[in-house]
DOLUMMI-573956 format. One record per residue (C-alpha): residue in one letter; x, y, z. Coordinates in pm, 1 decimal. Example, Ala and Ser with C-alpha at 12.3 -4.5 7.8 and 13.67 -1.06 7.14 Angstrom:
% DOLUMMI-573956
 res       px       py       pz
   A   1230.0   -450.0    780.0
   S   1367.0   -106.0    714.0
% end
This chain:
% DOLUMMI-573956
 res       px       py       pz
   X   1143.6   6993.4  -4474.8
   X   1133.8   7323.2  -4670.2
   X    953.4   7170.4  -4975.4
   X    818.1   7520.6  -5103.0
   X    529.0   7408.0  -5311.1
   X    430.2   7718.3  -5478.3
   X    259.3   7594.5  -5757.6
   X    -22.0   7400.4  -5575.4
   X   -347.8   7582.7  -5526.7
   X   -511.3   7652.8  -5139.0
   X   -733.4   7368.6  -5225.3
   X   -467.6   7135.1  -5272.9
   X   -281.8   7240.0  -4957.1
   X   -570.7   7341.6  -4722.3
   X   -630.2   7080.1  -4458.2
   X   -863.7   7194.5  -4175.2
   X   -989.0   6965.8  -3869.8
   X  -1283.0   7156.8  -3667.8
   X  -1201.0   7097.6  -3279.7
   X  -1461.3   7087.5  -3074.7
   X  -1811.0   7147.9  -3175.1
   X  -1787.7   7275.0  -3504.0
   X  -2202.5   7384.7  -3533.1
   X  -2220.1   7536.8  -3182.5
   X  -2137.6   7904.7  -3249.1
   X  -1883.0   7910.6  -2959.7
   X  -1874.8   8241.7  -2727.4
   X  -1510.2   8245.0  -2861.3
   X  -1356.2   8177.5  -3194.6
   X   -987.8   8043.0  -3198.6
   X   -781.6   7822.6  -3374.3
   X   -485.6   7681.9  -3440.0
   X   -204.4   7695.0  -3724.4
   X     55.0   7420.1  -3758.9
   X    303.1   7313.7  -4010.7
   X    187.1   6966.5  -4120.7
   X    -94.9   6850.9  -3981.4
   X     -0.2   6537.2  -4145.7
   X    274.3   6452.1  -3893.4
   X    271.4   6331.9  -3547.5
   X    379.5   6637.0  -3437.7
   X    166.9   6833.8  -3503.3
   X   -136.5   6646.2  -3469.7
   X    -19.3   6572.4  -3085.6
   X    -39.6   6987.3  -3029.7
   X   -349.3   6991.7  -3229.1
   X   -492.5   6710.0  -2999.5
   X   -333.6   6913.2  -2668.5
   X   -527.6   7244.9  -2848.2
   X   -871.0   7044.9  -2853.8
   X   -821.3   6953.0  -2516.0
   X   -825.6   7293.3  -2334.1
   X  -1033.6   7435.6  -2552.9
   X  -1299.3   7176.2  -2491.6
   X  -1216.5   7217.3  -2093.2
   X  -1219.0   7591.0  -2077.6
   X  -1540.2   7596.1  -2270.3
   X  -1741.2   7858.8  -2510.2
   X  -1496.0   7832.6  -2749.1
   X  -1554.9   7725.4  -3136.7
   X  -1186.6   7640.6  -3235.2
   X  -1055.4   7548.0  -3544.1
   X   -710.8   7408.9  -3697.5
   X   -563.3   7431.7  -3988.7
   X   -214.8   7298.7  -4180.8
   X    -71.6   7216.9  -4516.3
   X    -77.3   6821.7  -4525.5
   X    290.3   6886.5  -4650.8
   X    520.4   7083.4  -4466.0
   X    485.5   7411.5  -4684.5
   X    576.3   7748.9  -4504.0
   X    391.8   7993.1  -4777.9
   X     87.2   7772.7  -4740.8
   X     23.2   7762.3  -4375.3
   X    117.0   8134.1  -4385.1
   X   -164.5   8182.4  -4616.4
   X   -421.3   7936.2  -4370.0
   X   -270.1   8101.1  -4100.5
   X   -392.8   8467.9  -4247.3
   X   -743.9   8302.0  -4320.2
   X   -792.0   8189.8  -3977.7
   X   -715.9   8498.5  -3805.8
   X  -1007.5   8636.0  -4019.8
   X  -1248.4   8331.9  -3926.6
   X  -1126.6   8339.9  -3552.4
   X  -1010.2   8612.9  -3522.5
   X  -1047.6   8562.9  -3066.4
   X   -699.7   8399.0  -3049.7
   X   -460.5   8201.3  -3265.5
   X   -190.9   8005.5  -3200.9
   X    101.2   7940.7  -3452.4
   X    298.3   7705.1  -3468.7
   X    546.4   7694.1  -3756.1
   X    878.2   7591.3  -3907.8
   X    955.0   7906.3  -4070.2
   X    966.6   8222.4  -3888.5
   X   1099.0   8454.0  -4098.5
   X    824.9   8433.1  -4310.9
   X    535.2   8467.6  -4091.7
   X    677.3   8812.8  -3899.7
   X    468.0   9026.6  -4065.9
   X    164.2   8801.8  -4141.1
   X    155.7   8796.4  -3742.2
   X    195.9   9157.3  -3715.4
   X    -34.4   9220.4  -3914.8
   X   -294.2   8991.0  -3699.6
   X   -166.3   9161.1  -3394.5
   X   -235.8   9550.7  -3499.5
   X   -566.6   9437.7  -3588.9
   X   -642.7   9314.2  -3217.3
   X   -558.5   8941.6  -3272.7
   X   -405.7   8749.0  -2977.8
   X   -122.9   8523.8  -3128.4
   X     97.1   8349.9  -2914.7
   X    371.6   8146.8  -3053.9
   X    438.9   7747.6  -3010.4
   X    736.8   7534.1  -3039.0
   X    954.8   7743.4  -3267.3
   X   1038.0   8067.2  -3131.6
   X    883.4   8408.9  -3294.5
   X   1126.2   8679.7  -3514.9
   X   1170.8   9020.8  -3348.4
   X    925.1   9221.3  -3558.9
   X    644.0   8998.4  -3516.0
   X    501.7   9179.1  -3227.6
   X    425.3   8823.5  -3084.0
   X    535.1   8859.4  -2724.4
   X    480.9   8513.0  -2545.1
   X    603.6   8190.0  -2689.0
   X    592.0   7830.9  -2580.8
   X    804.5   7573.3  -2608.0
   X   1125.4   7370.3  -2501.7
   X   1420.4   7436.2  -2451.7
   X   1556.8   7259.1  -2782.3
   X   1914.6   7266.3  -2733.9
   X   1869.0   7066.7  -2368.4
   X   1675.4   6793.9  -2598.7
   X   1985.2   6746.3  -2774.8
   X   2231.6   6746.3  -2484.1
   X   1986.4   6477.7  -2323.7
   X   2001.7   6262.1  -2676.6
   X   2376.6   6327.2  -2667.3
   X   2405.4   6155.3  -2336.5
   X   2172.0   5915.4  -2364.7
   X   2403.8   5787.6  -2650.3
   X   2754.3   5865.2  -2443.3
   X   2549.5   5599.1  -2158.2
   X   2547.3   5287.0  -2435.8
   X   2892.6   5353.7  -2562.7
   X   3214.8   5215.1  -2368.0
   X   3407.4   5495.6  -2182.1
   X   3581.4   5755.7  -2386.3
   X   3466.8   5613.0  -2693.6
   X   3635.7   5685.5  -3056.0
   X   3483.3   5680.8  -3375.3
   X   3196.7   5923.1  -3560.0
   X   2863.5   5966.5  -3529.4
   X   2667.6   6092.7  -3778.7
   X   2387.0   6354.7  -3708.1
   X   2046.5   6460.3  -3934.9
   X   1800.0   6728.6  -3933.5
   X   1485.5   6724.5  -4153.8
   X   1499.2   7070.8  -4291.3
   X   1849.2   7274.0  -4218.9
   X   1721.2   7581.3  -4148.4
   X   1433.4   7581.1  -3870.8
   X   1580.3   7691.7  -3566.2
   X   1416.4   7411.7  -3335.3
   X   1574.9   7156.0  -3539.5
   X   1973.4   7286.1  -3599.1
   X   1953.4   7390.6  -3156.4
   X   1864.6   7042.5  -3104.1
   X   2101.2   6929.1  -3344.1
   X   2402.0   7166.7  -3202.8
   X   2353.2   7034.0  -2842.3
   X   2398.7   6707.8  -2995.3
   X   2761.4   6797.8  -3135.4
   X   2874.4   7025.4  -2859.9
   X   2803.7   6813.5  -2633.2
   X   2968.6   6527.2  -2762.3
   X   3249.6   6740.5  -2830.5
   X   3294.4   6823.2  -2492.2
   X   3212.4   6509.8  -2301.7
   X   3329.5   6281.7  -2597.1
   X   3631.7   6431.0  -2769.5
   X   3753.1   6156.1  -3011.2
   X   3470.4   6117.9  -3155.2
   X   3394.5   6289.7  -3469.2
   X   3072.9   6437.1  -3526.3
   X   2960.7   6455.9  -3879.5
   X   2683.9   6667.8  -3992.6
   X   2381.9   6765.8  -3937.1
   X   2315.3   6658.3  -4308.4
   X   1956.5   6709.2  -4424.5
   X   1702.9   6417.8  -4402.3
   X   1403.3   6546.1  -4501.8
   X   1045.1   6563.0  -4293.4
   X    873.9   6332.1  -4583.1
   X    893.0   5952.2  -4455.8
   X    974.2   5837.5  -4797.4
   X   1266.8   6116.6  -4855.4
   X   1408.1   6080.1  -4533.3
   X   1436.7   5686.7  -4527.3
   X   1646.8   5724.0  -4845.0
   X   1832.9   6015.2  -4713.3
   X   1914.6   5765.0  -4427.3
   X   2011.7   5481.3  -4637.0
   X   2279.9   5690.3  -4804.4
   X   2426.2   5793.2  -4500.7
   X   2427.9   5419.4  -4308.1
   X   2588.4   5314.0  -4616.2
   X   2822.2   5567.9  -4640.5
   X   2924.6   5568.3  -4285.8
   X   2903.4   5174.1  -4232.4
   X   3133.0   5191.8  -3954.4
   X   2925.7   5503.8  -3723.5
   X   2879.9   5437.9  -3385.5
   X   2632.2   5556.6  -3387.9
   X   2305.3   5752.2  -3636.5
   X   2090.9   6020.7  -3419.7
   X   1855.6   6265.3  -3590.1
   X   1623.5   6527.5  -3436.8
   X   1267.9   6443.2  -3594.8
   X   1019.9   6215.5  -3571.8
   X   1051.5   6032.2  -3922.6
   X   1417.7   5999.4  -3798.5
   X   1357.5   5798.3  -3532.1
   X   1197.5   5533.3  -3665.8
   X   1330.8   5549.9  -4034.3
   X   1647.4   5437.9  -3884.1
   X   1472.6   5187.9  -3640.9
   X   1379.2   5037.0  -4014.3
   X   1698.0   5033.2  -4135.1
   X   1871.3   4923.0  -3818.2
   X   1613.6   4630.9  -3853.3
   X   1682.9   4553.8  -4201.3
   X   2023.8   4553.9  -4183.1
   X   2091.3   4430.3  -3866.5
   X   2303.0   4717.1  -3783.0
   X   2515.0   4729.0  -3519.1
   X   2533.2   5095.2  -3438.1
   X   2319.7   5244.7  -3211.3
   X   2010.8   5500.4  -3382.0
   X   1772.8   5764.0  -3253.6
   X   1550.9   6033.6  -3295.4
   X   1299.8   6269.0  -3157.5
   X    901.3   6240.5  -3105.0
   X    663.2   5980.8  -3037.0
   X    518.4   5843.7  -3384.5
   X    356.2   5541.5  -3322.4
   X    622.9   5353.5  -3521.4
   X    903.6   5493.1  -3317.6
   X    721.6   5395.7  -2938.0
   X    724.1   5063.9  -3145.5
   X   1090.4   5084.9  -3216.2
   X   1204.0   5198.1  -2872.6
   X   1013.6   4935.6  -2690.6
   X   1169.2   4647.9  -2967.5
   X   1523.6   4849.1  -2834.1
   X   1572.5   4925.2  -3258.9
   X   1578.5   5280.9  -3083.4
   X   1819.8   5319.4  -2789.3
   X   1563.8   5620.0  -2649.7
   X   1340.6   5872.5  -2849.1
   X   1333.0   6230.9  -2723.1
   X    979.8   6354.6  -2631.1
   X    957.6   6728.0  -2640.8
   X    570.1   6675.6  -2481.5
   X    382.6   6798.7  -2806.2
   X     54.1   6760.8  -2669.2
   X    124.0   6984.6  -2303.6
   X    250.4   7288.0  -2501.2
   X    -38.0   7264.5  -2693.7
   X   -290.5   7259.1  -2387.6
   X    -46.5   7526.2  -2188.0
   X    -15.7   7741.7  -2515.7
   X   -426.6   7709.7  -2598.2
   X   -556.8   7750.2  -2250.3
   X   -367.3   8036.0  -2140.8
   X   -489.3   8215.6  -2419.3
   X   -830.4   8118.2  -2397.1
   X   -849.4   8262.0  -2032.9
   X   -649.9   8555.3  -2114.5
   X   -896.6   8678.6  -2344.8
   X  -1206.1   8571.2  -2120.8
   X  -1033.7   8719.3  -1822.6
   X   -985.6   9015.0  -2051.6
   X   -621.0   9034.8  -1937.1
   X   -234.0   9037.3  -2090.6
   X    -41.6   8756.7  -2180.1
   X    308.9   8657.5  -1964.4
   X    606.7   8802.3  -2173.3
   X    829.2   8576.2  -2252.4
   X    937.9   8204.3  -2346.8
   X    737.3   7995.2  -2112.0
   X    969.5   7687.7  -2100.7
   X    821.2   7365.3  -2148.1
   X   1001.6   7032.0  -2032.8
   X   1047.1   6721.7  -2248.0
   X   1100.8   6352.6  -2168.0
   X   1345.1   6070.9  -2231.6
   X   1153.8   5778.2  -2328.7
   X   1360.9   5414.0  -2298.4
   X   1240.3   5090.2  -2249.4
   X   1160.7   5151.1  -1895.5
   X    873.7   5399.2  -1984.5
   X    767.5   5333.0  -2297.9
   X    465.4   5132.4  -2183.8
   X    296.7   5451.7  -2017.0
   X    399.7   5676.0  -2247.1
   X    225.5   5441.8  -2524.7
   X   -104.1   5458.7  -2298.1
   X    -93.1   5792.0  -2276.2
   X    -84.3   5795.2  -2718.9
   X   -463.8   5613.4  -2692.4
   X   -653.0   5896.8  -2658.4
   X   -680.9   6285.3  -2561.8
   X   -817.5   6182.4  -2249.8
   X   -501.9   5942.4  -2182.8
   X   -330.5   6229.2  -2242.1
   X   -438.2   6485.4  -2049.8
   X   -472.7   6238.3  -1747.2
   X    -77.8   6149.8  -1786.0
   X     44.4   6541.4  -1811.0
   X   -265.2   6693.0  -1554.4
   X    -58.5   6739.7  -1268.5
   X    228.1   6923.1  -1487.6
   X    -63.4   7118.2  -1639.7
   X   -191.4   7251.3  -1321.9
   X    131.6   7322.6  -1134.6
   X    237.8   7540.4  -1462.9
   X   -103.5   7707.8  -1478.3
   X    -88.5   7755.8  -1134.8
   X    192.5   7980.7  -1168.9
   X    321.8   8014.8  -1547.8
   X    513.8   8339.1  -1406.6
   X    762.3   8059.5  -1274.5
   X    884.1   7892.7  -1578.9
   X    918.0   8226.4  -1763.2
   X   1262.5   8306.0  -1924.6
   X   1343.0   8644.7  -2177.8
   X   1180.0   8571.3  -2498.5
   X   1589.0   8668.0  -2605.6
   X   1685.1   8312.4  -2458.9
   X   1462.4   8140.3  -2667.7
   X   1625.8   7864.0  -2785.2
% end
Protein backbone atom coordinates (compact mmCIF):
# COMPACT_ATOMS: atom_id res chain seq x y z
CA UNK A 1 0.00 0.00 0.00
CA UNK A 2 3.35 1.86 0.12
CA UNK A 3 3.16 3.03 -3.55
CA UNK A 4 5.71 6.02 -3.00
CA UNK A 5 4.78 8.23 -5.87
CA UNK A 6 7.44 10.74 -5.79
CA UNK A 7 7.35 11.94 -9.07
CA UNK A 8 3.71 13.28 -9.13
CA UNK A 9 3.26 16.94 -8.37
CA UNK A 10 0.87 18.29 -5.10
CA UNK A 11 -1.64 18.98 -7.75
CA UNK A 12 -1.82 15.59 -8.88
CA UNK A 13 -2.00 14.13 -5.36
CA UNK A 14 -3.88 16.89 -3.43
CA UNK A 15 -7.45 15.89 -2.75
CA UNK A 16 -9.26 18.17 -0.24
CA UNK A 17 -13.12 17.85 0.83
CA UNK A 18 -14.21 21.12 2.96
CA UNK A 19 -16.41 19.71 6.01
CA UNK A 20 -18.78 21.71 7.16
CA UNK A 21 -19.37 25.16 5.99
CA UNK A 22 -16.56 25.91 3.99
CA UNK A 23 -17.49 30.09 3.55
CA UNK A 24 -18.44 30.59 7.22
CA UNK A 25 -15.12 31.69 8.78
CA UNK A 26 -15.54 29.19 11.68
CA UNK A 27 -14.46 30.44 15.38
CA UNK A 28 -12.06 27.41 14.97
CA UNK A 29 -10.00 26.10 12.15
CA UNK A 30 -9.27 22.25 12.10
CA UNK A 31 -8.92 19.59 9.87
CA UNK A 32 -8.21 16.40 9.13
CA UNK A 33 -5.28 14.31 7.38
CA UNK A 34 -5.86 10.78 6.13
CA UNK A 35 -4.09 8.37 3.95
CA UNK A 36 -6.44 7.85 0.98
CA UNK A 37 -9.29 9.62 0.98
CA UNK A 38 -10.16 7.47 -1.86
CA UNK A 39 -10.92 4.40 0.29
CA UNK A 40 -13.69 3.49 2.50
CA UNK A 41 -11.67 3.88 5.23
CA UNK A 42 -10.88 6.74 5.34
CA UNK A 43 -13.74 8.47 4.05
CA UNK A 44 -15.86 6.68 7.05
CA UNK A 45 -13.35 8.77 9.68
CA UNK A 46 -13.61 11.71 7.47
CA UNK A 47 -17.50 11.38 7.60
CA UNK A 48 -17.19 10.60 11.71
CA UNK A 49 -14.74 14.07 11.62
CA UNK A 50 -17.65 16.12 9.87
CA UNK A 51 -19.94 14.89 12.26
CA UNK A 52 -18.58 16.35 15.57
CA UNK A 53 -17.31 19.08 14.12
CA UNK A 54 -20.66 20.10 12.75
CA UNK A 55 -22.20 19.15 16.42
CA UNK A 56 -19.68 20.93 18.52
CA UNK A 57 -20.02 23.96 16.35
CA UNK A 58 -17.75 27.22 15.39
CA UNK A 59 -15.51 25.21 13.74
CA UNK A 60 -14.38 25.63 9.86
CA UNK A 61 -12.78 22.11 9.29
CA UNK A 62 -11.13 20.85 6.49
CA UNK A 63 -9.71 17.35 5.13
CA UNK A 64 -7.28 16.48 3.13
CA UNK A 65 -5.58 13.00 1.49
CA UNK A 66 -3.66 11.72 -1.45
CA UNK A 67 -6.40 9.90 -3.63
CA UNK A 68 -3.61 7.13 -3.63
CA UNK A 69 -2.22 5.86 -0.62
CA UNK A 70 1.14 7.96 -0.75
CA UNK A 71 2.92 8.58 2.70
CA UNK A 72 5.32 11.64 1.39
CA UNK A 73 2.20 13.21 -0.05
CA UNK A 74 -0.19 13.33 2.79
CA UNK A 75 2.90 14.29 4.86
CA UNK A 76 3.25 17.23 2.68
CA UNK A 77 -0.99 18.04 2.92
CA UNK A 78 -0.65 17.21 6.31
CA UNK A 79 2.19 20.18 6.81
CA UNK A 80 -0.15 22.54 4.67
CA UNK A 81 -3.05 22.06 6.81
CA UNK A 82 -1.49 22.68 10.02
CA UNK A 83 -0.65 26.11 8.43
CA UNK A 84 -4.38 26.67 7.13
CA UNK A 85 -5.85 25.25 10.49
CA UNK A 86 -3.58 25.50 12.41
CA UNK A 87 -6.62 25.10 15.84
CA UNK A 88 -6.30 21.27 15.76
CA UNK A 89 -5.42 18.47 13.38
CA UNK A 90 -5.94 15.11 13.38
CA UNK A 91 -3.69 12.52 11.51
CA UNK A 92 -4.37 9.70 10.50
CA UNK A 93 -1.74 7.78 8.53
CA UNK A 94 -0.13 4.56 7.36
CA UNK A 95 3.32 5.56 7.83
CA UNK A 96 4.58 6.76 11.04
CA UNK A 97 7.96 6.93 10.78
CA UNK A 98 7.76 9.45 8.40
CA UNK A 99 5.49 11.91 9.85
CA UNK A 100 7.49 12.11 13.53
CA UNK A 101 8.97 15.13 12.90
CA UNK A 102 6.44 16.79 10.51
CA UNK A 103 4.16 16.42 13.77
CA UNK A 104 6.72 17.75 15.98
CA UNK A 105 7.24 20.28 14.23
CA UNK A 106 3.27 21.23 14.30
CA UNK A 107 3.35 20.59 17.97
CA UNK A 108 6.35 23.16 19.04
CA UNK A 109 4.57 25.61 17.08
CA UNK A 110 1.30 25.29 19.35
CA UNK A 111 -0.63 22.85 17.07
CA UNK A 112 -2.92 20.29 18.77
CA UNK A 113 -2.40 16.90 16.86
CA UNK A 114 -3.81 13.93 18.12
CA UNK A 115 -3.24 10.71 16.41
CA UNK A 116 -5.98 8.18 14.77
CA UNK A 117 -5.98 4.60 13.97
CA UNK A 118 -2.27 3.93 13.60
CA UNK A 119 -0.37 4.60 16.60
CA UNK A 120 2.23 7.75 16.78
CA UNK A 121 6.44 7.15 16.85
CA UNK A 122 8.11 8.20 20.12
CA UNK A 123 9.58 11.52 18.99
CA UNK A 124 6.52 12.87 17.63
CA UNK A 125 5.55 14.67 20.70
CA UNK A 126 1.92 13.49 19.85
CA UNK A 127 0.67 12.32 23.22
CA UNK A 128 -2.99 10.96 22.76
CA UNK A 129 -3.91 8.51 20.09
CA UNK A 130 -7.08 6.79 19.05
CA UNK A 131 -7.78 3.74 17.86
CA UNK A 132 -8.36 -0.14 18.27
CA UNK A 133 -6.85 -2.46 19.59
CA UNK A 134 -5.65 -4.14 16.17
CA UNK A 135 -4.26 -7.29 17.28
CA UNK A 136 -7.89 -8.22 19.16
CA UNK A 137 -9.40 -7.59 15.44
CA UNK A 138 -7.36 -10.33 14.32
CA UNK A 139 -7.87 -12.79 17.18
CA UNK A 140 -11.74 -12.10 16.62
CA UNK A 141 -11.23 -12.88 12.59
CA UNK A 142 -9.14 -15.85 13.72
CA UNK A 143 -12.05 -17.27 15.59
CA UNK A 144 -14.62 -16.35 13.64
CA UNK A 145 -12.90 -18.67 11.04
CA UNK A 146 -11.93 -21.59 13.83
CA UNK A 147 -16.29 -21.36 14.38
CA UNK A 148 -16.95 -22.53 10.43
CA UNK A 149 -14.23 -25.10 10.38
CA UNK A 150 -14.84 -28.78 11.86
CA UNK A 151 -13.03 -29.32 15.25
CA UNK A 152 -9.30 -29.39 15.27
CA UNK A 153 -9.11 -28.74 11.76
CA UNK A 154 -5.84 -29.49 9.47
CA UNK A 155 -4.79 -27.84 6.52
CA UNK A 156 -3.36 -23.99 5.74
CA UNK A 157 -4.72 -20.91 5.60
CA UNK A 158 -3.33 -18.33 3.84
CA UNK A 159 -3.14 -14.71 5.28
CA UNK A 160 -2.68 -10.99 3.33
CA UNK A 161 -1.91 -7.57 4.30
CA UNK A 162 -2.13 -4.60 1.87
CA UNK A 163 1.12 -2.93 2.60
CA UNK A 164 3.72 -5.10 4.93
CA UNK A 165 4.91 -2.60 6.91
CA UNK A 166 2.08 -0.38 8.66
CA UNK A 167 1.83 -1.46 12.04
CA UNK A 168 -2.15 -1.61 12.15
CA UNK A 169 -2.10 -3.99 9.40
CA UNK A 170 0.93 -6.79 10.35
CA UNK A 171 -0.87 -6.59 14.53
CA UNK A 172 -4.00 -7.52 12.94
CA UNK A 173 -2.41 -9.87 10.80
CA UNK A 174 -0.17 -11.52 13.80
CA UNK A 175 -3.32 -12.11 15.98
CA UNK A 176 -4.56 -13.89 13.07
CA UNK A 177 -1.52 -16.48 13.07
CA UNK A 178 -0.94 -16.68 16.77
CA UNK A 179 -4.00 -17.31 17.39
CA UNK A 180 -4.56 -19.97 15.11
CA UNK A 181 -1.42 -21.34 16.21
CA UNK A 182 -2.51 -21.70 19.53
CA UNK A 183 -6.13 -22.68 19.28
CA UNK A 184 -5.57 -24.47 15.85
CA UNK A 185 -2.21 -26.22 15.79
CA UNK A 186 -2.26 -28.33 12.56
CA UNK A 187 -3.00 -25.89 10.64
CA UNK A 188 -0.40 -24.07 8.81
CA UNK A 189 -0.49 -20.50 8.52
CA UNK A 190 1.09 -19.06 5.49
CA UNK A 191 1.96 -15.51 5.16
CA UNK A 192 0.99 -12.47 5.57
CA UNK A 193 1.99 -12.00 1.80
CA UNK A 194 1.38 -8.50 0.44
CA UNK A 195 -1.93 -7.70 -1.40
CA UNK A 196 -1.82 -4.36 -2.11
CA UNK A 197 -4.47 -1.38 -0.97
CA UNK A 198 -5.25 -0.67 -4.91
CA UNK A 199 -8.53 -2.78 -5.85
CA UNK A 200 -7.09 -3.67 -9.12
CA UNK A 201 -3.49 -4.84 -7.57
CA UNK A 202 -4.90 -6.59 -4.84
CA UNK A 203 -7.56 -8.71 -6.82
CA UNK A 204 -4.60 -10.03 -8.85
CA UNK A 205 -2.45 -10.42 -5.87
CA UNK A 206 -5.42 -12.62 -4.68
CA UNK A 207 -5.81 -14.59 -7.73
CA UNK A 208 -2.22 -15.77 -7.50
CA UNK A 209 -2.52 -16.88 -4.17
CA UNK A 210 -6.20 -18.87 -4.56
CA UNK A 211 -4.51 -20.45 -7.36
CA UNK A 212 -1.55 -21.26 -5.78
CA UNK A 213 -3.05 -22.53 -2.65
CA UNK A 214 -6.21 -24.27 -4.34
CA UNK A 215 -6.59 -26.49 -1.52
CA UNK A 216 -6.61 -23.44 1.65
CA UNK A 217 -9.15 -23.71 4.01
CA UNK A 218 -9.41 -20.98 4.15
CA UNK A 219 -8.13 -16.93 2.52
CA UNK A 220 -8.41 -14.02 5.34
CA UNK A 221 -6.81 -10.62 4.78
CA UNK A 222 -6.86 -7.51 7.00
CA UNK A 223 -8.17 -4.63 4.58
CA UNK A 224 -11.01 -3.57 3.09
CA UNK A 225 -10.21 -4.35 -0.72
CA UNK A 226 -9.49 -7.83 0.82
CA UNK A 227 -12.64 -8.55 1.84
CA UNK A 228 -14.48 -8.27 -0.97
CA UNK A 229 -11.72 -8.96 -3.67
CA UNK A 230 -11.92 -12.42 -2.43
CA UNK A 231 -15.81 -12.34 -2.08
CA UNK A 232 -15.22 -11.84 -6.14
CA UNK A 233 -13.14 -14.52 -6.56
CA UNK A 234 -14.89 -16.89 -4.20
CA UNK A 235 -17.90 -15.99 -6.53
CA UNK A 236 -16.21 -16.59 -9.68
CA UNK A 237 -14.78 -19.59 -8.89
CA UNK A 238 -17.09 -21.10 -6.80
CA UNK A 239 -14.59 -21.68 -4.19
CA UNK A 240 -15.02 -23.75 -1.55
CA UNK A 241 -12.82 -22.26 1.10
CA UNK A 242 -13.98 -19.92 3.37
CA UNK A 243 -12.63 -15.83 2.73
CA UNK A 244 -12.56 -12.63 4.74
CA UNK A 245 -11.43 -9.37 5.41
CA UNK A 246 -11.67 -6.20 7.33
CA UNK A 247 -13.95 -2.91 6.86
CA UNK A 248 -17.22 -2.14 5.59
CA UNK A 249 -16.91 -1.16 1.72
CA UNK A 250 -20.10 -1.24 0.33
CA UNK A 251 -19.12 -4.26 -1.81
CA UNK A 252 -18.01 -6.26 1.14
CA UNK A 253 -21.61 -5.54 3.41
CA UNK A 254 -22.78 -6.92 -0.06
CA UNK A 255 -20.59 -9.94 0.16
CA UNK A 256 -21.19 -10.76 3.82
CA UNK A 257 -24.89 -10.54 3.57
CA UNK A 258 -24.68 -12.97 0.04
CA UNK A 259 -22.42 -15.25 2.88
CA UNK A 260 -19.31 -14.86 -0.13
CA UNK A 261 -17.76 -13.41 3.22
CA UNK A 262 -18.04 -15.65 6.31
CA UNK A 263 -17.85 -12.13 8.58
CA UNK A 264 -15.98 -8.77 7.85
CA UNK A 265 -14.19 -7.14 10.78
CA UNK A 266 -15.42 -3.56 11.53
CA UNK A 267 -12.85 -1.58 13.39
CA UNK A 268 -15.84 1.38 13.70
CA UNK A 269 -14.02 3.95 11.32
CA UNK A 270 -16.52 6.49 11.63
CA UNK A 271 -16.65 6.56 15.97
CA UNK A 272 -12.87 7.11 16.18
CA UNK A 273 -13.26 9.72 13.93
CA UNK A 274 -16.12 11.57 15.95
CA UNK A 275 -14.26 10.50 19.48
CA UNK A 276 -10.80 11.60 17.97
CA UNK A 277 -12.41 15.13 16.35
CA UNK A 278 -14.63 16.09 19.19
CA UNK A 279 -12.38 15.67 21.97
CA UNK A 280 -10.13 17.89 20.39
CA UNK A 281 -12.47 20.38 19.42
CA UNK A 282 -13.56 20.84 23.15
CA UNK A 283 -10.16 20.58 24.41
CA UNK A 284 -9.12 23.57 22.70
CA UNK A 285 -12.51 25.52 23.40
CA UNK A 286 -12.34 24.40 26.97
CA UNK A 287 -8.79 25.63 26.74
CA UNK A 288 -7.64 22.42 28.48
CA UNK A 289 -5.04 19.21 27.95
CA UNK A 290 -5.65 16.29 26.09
CA UNK A 291 -5.97 12.53 28.00
CA UNK A 292 -2.46 10.84 27.61
CA UNK A 293 -2.61 7.91 26.17
CA UNK A 294 -4.20 5.29 23.62
CA UNK A 295 -7.87 5.80 24.07
CA UNK A 296 -9.05 2.30 22.97
CA UNK A 297 -11.71 2.11 20.59
CA UNK A 298 -13.88 -1.17 20.11
CA UNK A 299 -14.66 -2.81 16.77
CA UNK A 300 -17.45 -5.12 15.57
CA UNK A 301 -17.98 -8.53 14.01
CA UNK A 302 -20.36 -8.14 11.29
CA UNK A 303 -22.15 -11.71 10.00
CA UNK A 304 -25.23 -12.25 8.46
CA UNK A 305 -27.12 -11.64 11.56
CA UNK A 306 -26.18 -7.86 11.60
CA UNK A 307 -25.38 -6.92 8.46
CA UNK A 308 -28.78 -5.35 7.76
CA UNK A 309 -28.22 -2.54 10.52
CA UNK A 310 -24.91 -2.13 10.00
CA UNK A 311 -25.80 -1.42 6.14
CA UNK A 312 -28.41 1.30 7.48
CA UNK A 313 -26.15 2.76 9.45
CA UNK A 314 -23.64 3.17 5.83
CA UNK A 315 -26.76 5.59 4.37
CA UNK A 316 -25.81 8.55 5.80
CA UNK A 317 -23.75 10.54 8.60
CA UNK A 318 -26.81 10.91 10.38
CA UNK A 319 -27.44 6.95 10.25
CA UNK A 320 -24.34 6.87 11.61
CA UNK A 321 -24.08 8.83 14.35
CA UNK A 322 -27.65 7.63 15.48
CA UNK A 323 -26.28 3.81 15.43
CA UNK A 324 -22.85 4.63 17.53
CA UNK A 325 -24.59 7.78 19.88
CA UNK A 326 -24.92 5.89 22.87
CA UNK A 327 -21.13 4.49 22.58
CA UNK A 328 -20.23 8.13 21.81
CA UNK A 329 -21.63 9.54 24.90
CA UNK A 330 -20.72 6.86 27.43
CA UNK A 331 -16.90 7.31 26.08
CA UNK A 332 -17.17 11.11 26.20
CA UNK A 333 -18.67 10.84 29.32
CA UNK A 334 -15.64 9.49 30.76
CA UNK A 335 -12.72 8.92 28.06
CA UNK A 336 -10.37 8.64 31.31
CA UNK A 337 -11.94 5.00 31.38
CA UNK A 338 -10.88 3.46 28.21
CA UNK A 339 -7.37 4.95 28.52
CA UNK A 340 -4.37 2.49 28.26
CA UNK A 341 -0.23 3.67 28.12
CA UNK A 342 0.30 5.08 24.77
CA UNK A 343 3.40 2.08 25.17
CA UNK A 344 0.53 -0.60 24.68
CA UNK A 345 -0.52 0.75 21.62
CA UNK A 346 -1.08 -1.87 19.49
Amino acid sequence: MKSLRLGLSLTLVLALTACGDSGDSGELKMGIAVANISLNFAQEMVKGAESASGHEGGVDFKAVGPPNTDGPAEQQLFQNLTVTNPDGVILMNLDPPIFTRPAAEAIDKGVPVVALDTAPMPGSKITFYVGNDNYQLGVLLAEEALERLPSNPSGSIVVGVPNPGTPVLDSRALGIKETLNKKAPNIQVLGPFQTYSDANQNYGAWSSLVHANSGALAFLGVGDADSYNLAKIKQAESGKYLVAGADVDPQTLQGVKSGLDFVTIDPEHFFKGYIATAMLIRSVKQKKPLPQGWLVMPGLVVDQANVDSVMQRMTSPQAAYDFHKAEIDKILANPEAFLKPLSEAR
